[in-house]
N, C-alpha and C positions, 0 to 999 in steps of 0.2 A: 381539534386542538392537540396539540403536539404531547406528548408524553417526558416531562424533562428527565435527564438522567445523570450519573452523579460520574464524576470521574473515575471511581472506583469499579461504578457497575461498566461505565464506557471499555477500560481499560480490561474487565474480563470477555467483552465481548471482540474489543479486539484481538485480545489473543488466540481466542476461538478460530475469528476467521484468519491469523496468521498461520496455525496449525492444521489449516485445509491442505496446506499443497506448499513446498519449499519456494517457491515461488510465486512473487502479486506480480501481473502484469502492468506496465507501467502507458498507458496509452494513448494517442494524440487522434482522434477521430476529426478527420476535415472533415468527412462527408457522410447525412446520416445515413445514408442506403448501405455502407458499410458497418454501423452496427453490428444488427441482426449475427449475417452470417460471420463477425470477426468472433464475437462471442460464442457462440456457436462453437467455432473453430479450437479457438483455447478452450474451452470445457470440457469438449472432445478430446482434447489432450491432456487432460487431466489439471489442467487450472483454474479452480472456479473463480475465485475473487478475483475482480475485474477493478481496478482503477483509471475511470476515465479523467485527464486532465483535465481543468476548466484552460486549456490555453487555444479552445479554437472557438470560432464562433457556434461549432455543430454542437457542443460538447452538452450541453443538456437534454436535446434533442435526443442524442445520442446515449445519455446517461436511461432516458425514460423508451429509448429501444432495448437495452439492454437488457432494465427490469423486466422488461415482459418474457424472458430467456430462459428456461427451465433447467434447475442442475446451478444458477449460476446467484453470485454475491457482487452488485454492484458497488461501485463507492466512488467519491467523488474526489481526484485529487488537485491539488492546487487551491487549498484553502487560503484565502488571505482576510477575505473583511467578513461579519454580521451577511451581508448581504449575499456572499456566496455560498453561505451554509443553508441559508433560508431559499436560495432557489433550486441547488444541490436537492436538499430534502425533499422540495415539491416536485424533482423532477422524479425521486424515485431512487435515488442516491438511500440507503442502508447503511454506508458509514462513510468519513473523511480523512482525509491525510491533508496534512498542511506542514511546509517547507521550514517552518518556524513554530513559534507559539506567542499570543498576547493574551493577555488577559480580556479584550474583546471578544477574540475569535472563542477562545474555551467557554465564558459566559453564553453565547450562543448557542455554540454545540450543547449545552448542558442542556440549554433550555429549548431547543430545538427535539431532543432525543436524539441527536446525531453521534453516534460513536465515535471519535477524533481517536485517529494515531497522530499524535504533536509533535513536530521534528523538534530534531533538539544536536546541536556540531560540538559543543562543551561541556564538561563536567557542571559549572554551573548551569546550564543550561537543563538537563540531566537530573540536575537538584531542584530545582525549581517545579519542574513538572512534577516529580515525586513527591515535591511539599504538598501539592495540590491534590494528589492520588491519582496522577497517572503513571502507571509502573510499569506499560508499553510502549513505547516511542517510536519514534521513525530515527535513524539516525541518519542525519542528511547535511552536506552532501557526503557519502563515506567514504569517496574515494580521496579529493581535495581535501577531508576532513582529517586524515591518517587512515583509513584504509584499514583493514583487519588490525593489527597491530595497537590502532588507537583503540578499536573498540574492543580488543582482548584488554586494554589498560584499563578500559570505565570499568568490567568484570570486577575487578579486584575491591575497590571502595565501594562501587556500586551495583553487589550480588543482585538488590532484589529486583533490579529492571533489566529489561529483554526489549530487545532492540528489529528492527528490521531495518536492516541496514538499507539505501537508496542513495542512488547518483555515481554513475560513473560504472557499474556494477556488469558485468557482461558473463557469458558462459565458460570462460579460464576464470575468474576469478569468483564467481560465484560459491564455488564449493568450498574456498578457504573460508567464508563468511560463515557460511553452514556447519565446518567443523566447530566455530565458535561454541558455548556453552550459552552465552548470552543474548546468542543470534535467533528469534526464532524462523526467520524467514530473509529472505533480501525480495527488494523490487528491480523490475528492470522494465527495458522496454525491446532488448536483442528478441523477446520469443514473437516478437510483432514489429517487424520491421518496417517503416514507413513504405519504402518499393512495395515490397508485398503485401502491403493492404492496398495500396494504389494499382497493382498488378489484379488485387482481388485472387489472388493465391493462397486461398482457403487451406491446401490439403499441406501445402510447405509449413502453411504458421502451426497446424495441427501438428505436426512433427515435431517442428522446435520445440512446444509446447510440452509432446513426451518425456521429449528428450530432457527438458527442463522438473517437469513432474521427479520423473526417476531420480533426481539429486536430494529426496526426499531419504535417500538410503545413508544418505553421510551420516556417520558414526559422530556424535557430539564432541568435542574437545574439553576437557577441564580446565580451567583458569587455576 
């Protein structure tokens, strides 16, 4: 039986696995034999948390290759309903991301034990999760949503929440996100490029993956 867990404890757990590495992998597994070695691959590079999409049919399969991966923090992204957290969890999914937030999907997550990063594109939006006690968020989409800029603004009204920025996010603009104060981390998916999982070009994704890791040096901004 599931262990429930509370927004607040969710939200410190997420921050944890945000403060692993400047970068979450953001990633779309068609097919599960590439699991193994993709993970593998980014961890080697220095990015442990791993976010597999729920947007292919492999993606659970693939979420329960993962877990078996040593070094490494899976998670399942593309939350939408009750039913994708509850098979997310059984697949071995550790925590969630989800593009929004309802009062369904968080009920779930609670009661599931599933740690949720809850996206959030608005100050109210922003607010709302905070009323609840989650003080981590996904901010999605960042880039359509105003881009560093916006989320230097939620800073101001909204010190106590830190953000990982997601959507639109690539390796030029990455490290503005980072200089943020309120940024802990950004997602993407440039350190895994769909060609090169489908090339099976392990030692190229390992690279990007360094090369992404080491953005972990950016100096914080103050708001």
């Amino acid at each position: 039986m599931s262990q429930p867990i509370t927004p607040q404890e969710a939200s410190l757990e997420t921050e944890r696995l945000c403060r692993l590495a400047p970068v979450i992998p953001v990633l779309v597994v068609e097919r599960v034999a590439d699991a193994r070695p993709l993970a593998e691959a980014l961890i080697a590079g220095g990015l442990p948390a791993l976010e597999v999409t729920l947007r292919s049919a492999a993606a659970l399969d693939a979420i329960a290759e993962m877990a078996r991966v040593e070094g490494g923090v899976v998670g399942a992204g593309t939350l939408i309903t009750p039913q994708d957290v509850m098979r997310a969890k059984a697949a071995g999914a550790r925590f969630g991301v989800s593009p929004g937030a309802t009062p369904a999907l968080l009920e779930a997550c609670e009661a599931e034990g599933l740690p949720l990063l809850p996206g959030a594109a608005s100050a109210s939006e922003a607010m709302a999760l905070l009323e609840r006690g989650y003080s981590v968020q996904k901010f999605f989409p960042a880039a359509p949503a105003g881009g560093p800029a916006f989320l230097k603004a939620l800073g101001g009204p909204l010190p106590q929440i830190r953000f990982c920025a997601t959507g639109g996010i690539c390796a030029t603009t990455a490290p503005v996100y980072l200089r943020l104060e309120n940024a802990l981390c950004v997602g993407g998916s440039w350190v895994a490029p769909r060609a090169l999982i489908r090339a099976g070009d392990w030692p190229a994704i390992t690279a990007l993956a360094r090369t992404a890791a080491a953005l972990g040096g950016t100096a914080p901004q103050r708001l």
